[in-house]
N, C-alpha and C positions, 0 to 999 in steps of 0.2 A: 119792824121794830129796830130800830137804831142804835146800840151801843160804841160807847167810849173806846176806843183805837188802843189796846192796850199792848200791842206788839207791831214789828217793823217788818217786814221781810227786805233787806238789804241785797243788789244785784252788784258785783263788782266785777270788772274785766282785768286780766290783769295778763299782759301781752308775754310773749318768745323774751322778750327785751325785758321784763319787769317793772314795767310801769302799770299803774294800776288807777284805774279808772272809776271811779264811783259812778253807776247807771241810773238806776229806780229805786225808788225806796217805794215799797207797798205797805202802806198801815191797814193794821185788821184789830179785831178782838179776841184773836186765837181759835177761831172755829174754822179754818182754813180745810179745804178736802184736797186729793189730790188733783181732783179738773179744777180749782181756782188757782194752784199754781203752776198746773197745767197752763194757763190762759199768760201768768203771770213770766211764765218762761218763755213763750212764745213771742210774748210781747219782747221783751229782750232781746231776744236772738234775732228777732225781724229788724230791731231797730237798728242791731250791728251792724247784720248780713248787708240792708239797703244802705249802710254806708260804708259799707264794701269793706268791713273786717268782717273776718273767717272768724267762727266760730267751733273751736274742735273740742272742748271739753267744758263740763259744768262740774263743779266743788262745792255741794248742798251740804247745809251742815246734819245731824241725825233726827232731827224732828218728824215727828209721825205724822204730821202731812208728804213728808215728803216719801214717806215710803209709799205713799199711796198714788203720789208723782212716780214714783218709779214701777208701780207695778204696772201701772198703764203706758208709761215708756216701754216697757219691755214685753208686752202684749201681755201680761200676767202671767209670763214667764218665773219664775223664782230664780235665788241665785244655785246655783250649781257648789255643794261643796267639795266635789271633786276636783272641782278645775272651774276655772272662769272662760265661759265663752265669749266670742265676741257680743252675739244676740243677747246675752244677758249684761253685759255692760254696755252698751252702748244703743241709740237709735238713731233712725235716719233722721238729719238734719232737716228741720221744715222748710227752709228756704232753699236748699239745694239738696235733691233725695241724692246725689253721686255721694255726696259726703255723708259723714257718720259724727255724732256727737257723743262722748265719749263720756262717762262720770266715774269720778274720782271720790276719795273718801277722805274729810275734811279730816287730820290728824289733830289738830288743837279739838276739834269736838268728840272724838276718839278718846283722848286722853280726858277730854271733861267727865265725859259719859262712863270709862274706867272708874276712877275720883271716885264720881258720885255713886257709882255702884259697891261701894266697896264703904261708904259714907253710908249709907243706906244699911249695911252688911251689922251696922252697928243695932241698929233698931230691930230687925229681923232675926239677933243673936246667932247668923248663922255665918260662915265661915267661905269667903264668896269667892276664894281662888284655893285651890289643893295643888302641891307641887311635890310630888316623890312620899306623899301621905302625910305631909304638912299642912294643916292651913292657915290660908291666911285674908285677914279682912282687918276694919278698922279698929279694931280693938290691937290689934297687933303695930297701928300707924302709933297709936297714941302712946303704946308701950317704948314704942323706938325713940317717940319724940320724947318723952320722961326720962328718956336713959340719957339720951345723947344733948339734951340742950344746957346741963349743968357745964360739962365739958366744952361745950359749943362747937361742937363736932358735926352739928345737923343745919341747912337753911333751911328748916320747916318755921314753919313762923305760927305764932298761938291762932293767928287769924285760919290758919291753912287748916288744925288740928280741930278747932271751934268754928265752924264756917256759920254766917249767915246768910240765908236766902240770896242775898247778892252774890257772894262769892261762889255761892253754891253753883251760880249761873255762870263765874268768872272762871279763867283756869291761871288766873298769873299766880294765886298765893297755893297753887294744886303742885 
């Protein structure tokens, strides 16, 4: 059965020098496991490697396929929250085992995924970060933004505080 291509998986290279290189684009319908981006990373890195750029790290963004890519990178190893080993960051590179491929934590999806948990903190009525026996969640964004945009003291923007389904997915109005 065939479904409509409803998301992209985007591969980008982006060198020492910072130039950055748009690769593959993989369309799916969101049913993604971790061995099809398995296939799909592979596919990338092969494609570099044989034209003779190194490949030394990947920047996935938080999507739950990908944690399913990285468990099986890392032999289903878990992350350590003691300390970060190497074997749990990184694997051996498929086109060259001397080397290691290294992964990184996309920060704009970091801060999405913050956002939206705390976006979320609103409907759950519960209180999604405690700091010294404070807490604090979205009921406390929208108080700050009430207080402070009469003055215009704040760049939150109504869109930021009211998000729709897109924004939800975007982090520039976050």
């Amino acid at each position: 059965v065939y479904e409509p291509a409803v998301y992209v998986n985007v591969y980008r290279l982006k060198t020492i020098l910072g130039d950055t290189h748009n690769a593959e684009f993989f369309f799916n319908n969101g049913s993604l496991t971790g061995d099809d981006l398995l296939e799909q990373l592979l596919h990338v890195v092969a494609g570099y490697e044989i034209a003779d750029v190194r490949v030394y790290g990947i920047c996935p963004d938080a999507g739950g396929g990908n944690r399913g890519l990285f468990n099986i990178l890392r032999g289903g190893k878990r992350l350590n929250p003691g300390g970060l080993n190497d074997d749990r960051i990184s694997c051996v590179n498929p086109m060259d085992p001397d080397r290691k491929l290294y992964s990184f934590h996309c920060s704009v999806h970091n801060l999405k995924s913050g956002r939206n948990t705390l976006l979320r903190s609103q409907e759950t009525k519960t209180r999604a970060l405690v700091y010294m026996g404070a807490g604090f969640g979205w009921l406390q964004i929208c108080d700050i933004y009430s207080r402070d945009i009469e003055p215009r003291i704040t760049t939150l923007t109504k869109q930021a505080i009211e998000p729709d389904k897109y924004t939800a997915m975007n982090v520039r109005d976050g």
